[in-house]
C-alpha positions in Angstrom: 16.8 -17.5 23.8 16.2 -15.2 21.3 13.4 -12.7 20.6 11.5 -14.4 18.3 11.9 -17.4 20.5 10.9 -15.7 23.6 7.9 -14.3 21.7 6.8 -18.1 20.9 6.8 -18.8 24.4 5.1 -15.6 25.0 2.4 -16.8 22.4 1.9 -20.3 23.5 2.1 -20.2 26.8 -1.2 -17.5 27.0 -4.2 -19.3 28.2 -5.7 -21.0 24.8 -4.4 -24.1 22.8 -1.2 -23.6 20.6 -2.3 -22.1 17.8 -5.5 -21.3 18.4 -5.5 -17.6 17.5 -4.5 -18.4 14.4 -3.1 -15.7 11.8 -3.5 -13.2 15.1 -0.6 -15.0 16.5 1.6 -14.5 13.6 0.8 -11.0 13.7 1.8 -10.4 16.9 5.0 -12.5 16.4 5.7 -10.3 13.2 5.0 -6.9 14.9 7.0 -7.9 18.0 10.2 -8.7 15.9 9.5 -5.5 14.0 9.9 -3.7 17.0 12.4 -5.4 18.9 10.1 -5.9 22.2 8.2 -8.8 24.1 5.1 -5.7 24.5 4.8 -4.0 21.0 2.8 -1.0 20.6 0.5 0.9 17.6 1.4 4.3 18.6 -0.4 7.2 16.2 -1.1 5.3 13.1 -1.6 7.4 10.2 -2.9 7.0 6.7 -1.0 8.4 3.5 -3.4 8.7 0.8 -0.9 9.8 -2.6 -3.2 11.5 -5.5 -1.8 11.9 -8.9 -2.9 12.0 -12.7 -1.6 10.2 -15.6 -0.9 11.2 -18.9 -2.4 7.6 -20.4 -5.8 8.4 -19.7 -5.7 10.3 -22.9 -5.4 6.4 -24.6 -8.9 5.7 -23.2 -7.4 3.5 -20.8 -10.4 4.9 -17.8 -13.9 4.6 -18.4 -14.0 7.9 -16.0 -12.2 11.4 -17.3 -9.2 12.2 -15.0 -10.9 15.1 -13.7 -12.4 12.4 -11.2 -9.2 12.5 -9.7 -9.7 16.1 -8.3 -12.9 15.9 -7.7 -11.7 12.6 -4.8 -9.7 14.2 -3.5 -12.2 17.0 -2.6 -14.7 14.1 -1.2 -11.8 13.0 0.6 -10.9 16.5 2.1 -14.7 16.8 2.7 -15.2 13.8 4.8 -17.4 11.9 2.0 -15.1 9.1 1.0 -15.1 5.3 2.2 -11.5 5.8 3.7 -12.9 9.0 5.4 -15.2 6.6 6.8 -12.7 4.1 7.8 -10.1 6.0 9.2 -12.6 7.8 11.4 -14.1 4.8 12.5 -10.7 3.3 13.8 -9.3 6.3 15.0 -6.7 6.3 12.1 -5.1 9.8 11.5 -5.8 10.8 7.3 -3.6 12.9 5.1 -4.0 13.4 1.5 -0.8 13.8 -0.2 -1.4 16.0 -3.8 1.5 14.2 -5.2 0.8 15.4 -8.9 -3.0 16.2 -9.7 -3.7 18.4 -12.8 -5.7 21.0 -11.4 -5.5 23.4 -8.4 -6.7 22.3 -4.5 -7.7 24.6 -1.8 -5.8 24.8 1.3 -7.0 22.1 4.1 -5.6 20.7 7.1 -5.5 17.3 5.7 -4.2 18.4 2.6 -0.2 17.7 2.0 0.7 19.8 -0.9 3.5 18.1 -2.9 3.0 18.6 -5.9 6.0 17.6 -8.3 4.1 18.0 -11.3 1.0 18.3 -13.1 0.5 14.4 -13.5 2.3 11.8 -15.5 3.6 11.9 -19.4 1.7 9.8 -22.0 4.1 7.1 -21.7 2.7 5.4 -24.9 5.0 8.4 -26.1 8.1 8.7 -23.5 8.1 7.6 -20.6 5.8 8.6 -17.7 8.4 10.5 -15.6 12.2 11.8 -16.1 14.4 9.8 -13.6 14.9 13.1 -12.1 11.1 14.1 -11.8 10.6 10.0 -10.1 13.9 11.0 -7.7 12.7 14.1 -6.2 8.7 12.0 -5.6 10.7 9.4 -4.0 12.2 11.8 -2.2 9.2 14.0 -0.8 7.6 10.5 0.0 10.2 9.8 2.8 10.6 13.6 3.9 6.5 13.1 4.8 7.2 9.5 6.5 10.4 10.8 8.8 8.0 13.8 9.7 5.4 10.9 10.5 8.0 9.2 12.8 8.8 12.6 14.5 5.1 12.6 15.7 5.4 9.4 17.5 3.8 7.2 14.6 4.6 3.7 14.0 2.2 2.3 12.3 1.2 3.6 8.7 -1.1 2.8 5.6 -0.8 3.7 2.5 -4.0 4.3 -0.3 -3.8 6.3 -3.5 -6.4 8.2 -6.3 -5.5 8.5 -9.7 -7.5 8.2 -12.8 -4.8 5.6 -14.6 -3.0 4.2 -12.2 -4.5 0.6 -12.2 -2.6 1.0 -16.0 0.2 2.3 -14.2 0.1 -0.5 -11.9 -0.5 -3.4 -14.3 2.7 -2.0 -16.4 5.1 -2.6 -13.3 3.1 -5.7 -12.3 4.3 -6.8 -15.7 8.0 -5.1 -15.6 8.5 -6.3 -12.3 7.3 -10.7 -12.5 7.5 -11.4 -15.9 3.3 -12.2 -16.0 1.7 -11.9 -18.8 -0.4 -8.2 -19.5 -3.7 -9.9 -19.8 -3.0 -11.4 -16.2 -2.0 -8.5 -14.8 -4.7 -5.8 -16.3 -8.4 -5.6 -14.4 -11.4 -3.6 -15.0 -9.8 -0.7 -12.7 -12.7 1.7 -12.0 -15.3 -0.6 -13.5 -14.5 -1.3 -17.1 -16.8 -3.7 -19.1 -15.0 -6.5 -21.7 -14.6 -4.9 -24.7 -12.9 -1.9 -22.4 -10.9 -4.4 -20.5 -9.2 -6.1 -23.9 -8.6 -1.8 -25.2 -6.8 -1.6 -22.1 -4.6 -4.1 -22.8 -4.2 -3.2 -26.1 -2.8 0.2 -24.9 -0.6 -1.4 -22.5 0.8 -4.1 -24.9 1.9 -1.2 -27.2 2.9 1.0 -24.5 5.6 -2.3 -23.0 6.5 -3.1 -26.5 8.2 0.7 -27.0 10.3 0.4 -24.1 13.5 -2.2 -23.0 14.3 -1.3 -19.5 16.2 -3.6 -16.9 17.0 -1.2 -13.9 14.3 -1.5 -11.7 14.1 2.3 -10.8 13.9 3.3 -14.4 10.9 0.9 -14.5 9.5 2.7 -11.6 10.2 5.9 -13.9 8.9 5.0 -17.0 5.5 3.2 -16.0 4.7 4.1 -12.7 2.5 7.8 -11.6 3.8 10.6 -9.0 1.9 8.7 -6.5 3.2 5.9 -6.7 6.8 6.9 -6.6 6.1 9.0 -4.0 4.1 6.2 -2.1 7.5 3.9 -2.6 9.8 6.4 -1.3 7.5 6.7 1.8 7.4 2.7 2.2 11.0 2.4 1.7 11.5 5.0 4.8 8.8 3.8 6.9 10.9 0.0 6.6 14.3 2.4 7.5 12.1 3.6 10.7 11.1 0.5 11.6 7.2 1.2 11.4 4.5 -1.4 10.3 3.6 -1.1 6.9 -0.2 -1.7 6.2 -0.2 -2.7 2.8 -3.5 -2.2 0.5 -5.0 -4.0 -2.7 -3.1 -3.6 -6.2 -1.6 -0.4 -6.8 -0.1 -0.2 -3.2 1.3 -3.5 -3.6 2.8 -2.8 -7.3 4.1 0.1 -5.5 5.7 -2.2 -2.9 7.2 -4.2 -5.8 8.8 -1.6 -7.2 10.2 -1.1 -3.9 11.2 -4.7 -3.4 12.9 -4.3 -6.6 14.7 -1.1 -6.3 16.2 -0.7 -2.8 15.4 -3.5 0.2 14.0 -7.1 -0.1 14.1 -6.8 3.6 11.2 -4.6 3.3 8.7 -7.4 3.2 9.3 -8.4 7.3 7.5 -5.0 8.1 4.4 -5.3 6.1 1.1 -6.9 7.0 -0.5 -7.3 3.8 -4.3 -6.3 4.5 -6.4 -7.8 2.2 -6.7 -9.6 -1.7 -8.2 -7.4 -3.8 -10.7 -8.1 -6.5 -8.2 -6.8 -9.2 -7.3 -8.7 -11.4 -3.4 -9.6 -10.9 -3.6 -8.9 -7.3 -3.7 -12.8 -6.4 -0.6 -13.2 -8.6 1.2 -10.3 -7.3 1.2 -11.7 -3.4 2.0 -14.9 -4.3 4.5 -13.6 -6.3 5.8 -11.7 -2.9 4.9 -14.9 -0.8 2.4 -12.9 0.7 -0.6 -13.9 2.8 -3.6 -11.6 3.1 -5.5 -11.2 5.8 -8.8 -10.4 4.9 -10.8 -11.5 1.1 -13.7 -9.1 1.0 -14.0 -8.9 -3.0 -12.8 -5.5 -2.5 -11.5 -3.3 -5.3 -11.6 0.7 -4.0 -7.6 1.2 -3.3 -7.5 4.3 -1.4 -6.3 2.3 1.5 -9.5 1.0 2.3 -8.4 -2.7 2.5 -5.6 -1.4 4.9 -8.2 0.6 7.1 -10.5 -1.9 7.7 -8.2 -4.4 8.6 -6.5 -2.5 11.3 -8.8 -3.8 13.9 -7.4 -7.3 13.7 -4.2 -6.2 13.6 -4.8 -3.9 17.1 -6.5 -7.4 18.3 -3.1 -9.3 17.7 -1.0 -6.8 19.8 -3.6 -6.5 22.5 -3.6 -10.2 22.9 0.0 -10.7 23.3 0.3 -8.3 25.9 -2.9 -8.4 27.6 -4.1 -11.9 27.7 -3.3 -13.8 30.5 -0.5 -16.8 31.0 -1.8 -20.3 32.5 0.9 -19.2 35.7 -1.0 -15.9 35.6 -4.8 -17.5 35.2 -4.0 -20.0 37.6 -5.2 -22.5 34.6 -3.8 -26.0 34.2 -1.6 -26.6 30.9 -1.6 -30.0 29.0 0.7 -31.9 30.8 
């Protein structure tokens, strides 16, 4: 038999209808294969939050200045912020990664500094990072995961800041599936119409300078610091066989880019947390075949989506190895 039969068993032969538990089951299924084990664990999860500018604000493309990107990350650092919130609330270990914000941060113990540069280029004039500069982001982003996984954590989020990066994201939305800009492009932090369509109109003109087919050189010339950072860290949390919590939009443009530019294989780790009220988020999973678990018409990124789903994901594991069997409970099966 093998595991994932074993782990059927397992899951229908625990004291309830087949079935009955719904997505939980398939969670537990999915977490059990990840780990290779009939009694899967969450040991030490952590949360990666990756902050970075972008040179494309200077297009308008953010109703809020990019200072607002340093100035999060100090609510985060300060306790203010909703993942803050979250994170404590679940007992879900925080670190803010400065992956590329323009301005100077103070030391803290939740502060990562990594910074590779002072944000983004203005990609509607070249594009947003140098292969090189995109390498050595990739590259801190699974440096931080293996140090992750020499704590004892297997089980990780990921959430990002950056003034821009809903642009970002939109752009390798669009690179990446072939949908259309208007599908992919949202009111990011709370644009009305008329600066919803100048967004688009930005990020028409910035796709029409640029032919690209490699899928890292997409990730290169549209994506931020924090987002190549964040998909060098997912790509080495699939190579040390954590759980990938998977966020709203920009985390899972992030994990396309991924998809794209190094392991299709990548997609059996990750529990995709919730469908964002972004636009082009919908597309985007079904575009991965993804299901979300939760639909709370939320739209924060940060890894909120990924926080506040962890509670149903602890409830799948603790079913599958705590519930009782009907040989255990003594309780009749259908014949």
């Amino acid at each position: 038999m093998s595991l994932t039969e074993e782990l059927n068993h397992k899951i229908d032969y625990k004291t309830k209808p087949q079935g009955s538990l719904g997505k939980l089951e398939d969670i537990a299924r999915q977490i059990g294969v990840i780990q290779h084990s009939l009694t899967p664990e969450l040991k030490n999860p952590c949360m990666l939050v990756f902050a970075a500018d972008h040179g494309l604000t200077e297009e308008g493309i953010s109703p809020f200045p990019k200072e607002v990107t340093q100035q999060m990350v100090l609510n985060f650092l300060n306790g203010g912020a909703a993942i803050n919130v979250f994170c404590q609330q679940h007992n879900i270990a925080l670190k803010v990664v400065d992956a590329g914000v323009d301005g100077d941060l103070p030391g803290h113990q939740n502060l990562i500094g990594a910074k590779i540069e002072r944000g983004t280029r203005n990609m509607l004039h070249e594009p947003a990072m140098t292969k090189e500069t995109c390498r050595k982001a990739m590259e801190k982003g699974k440096e931080l995961v293996r140090q992750e996984a020499h704590n004892d954590c297997n089980v990780i989020g990921f959430g990002e800041m950056g003034i821009g990066n809903t642009s970002s994201a939109a752009l390798l939305m669009h690179a990446f599936t072939g949908y259309r800009l208007e599908d992919c492009t949202g009111r990011g932090t709370g644009h009305d119409a008329s600066g919803v369509d100048k967004k688009i109109a930005v990020l028409k003109n910035v796709a029409q300078k640029y032919s690209v087919t490699d899928p890292f050189e997409k990730l290169a010339t549209f994506g931020g610091l924090e987002i190549a950072m964040m998909c060098g860290a997912m790509l080495e949390a699939y190579e040390q066989g954590m759980v990938l919590l998977i966020d709203g939009f920009i985390a899972t443009a992030t994990l396309l880019a991924a998809f794209h530019i190094n392991n299709k294989s990548i997609l059996t780790h990750c529990v995709f947390c919730h469908l964002s009220n972004e636009k082009g988020h919908a597309l985007m999973l079904d575009y991965l075949k993804a299901e979300p678990l939760l639909h709370l018409n939320m739209r924060l990124g940060e890894g909120t989506g990924a926080a506040v789903a962890f509670p149903i994901i602890q409830s799948a594991v603790a079913f599958l190895n705590d519930m009782a069997s009907f040989d255990e409970a003594g309780v009749s099966n259908k014949s």
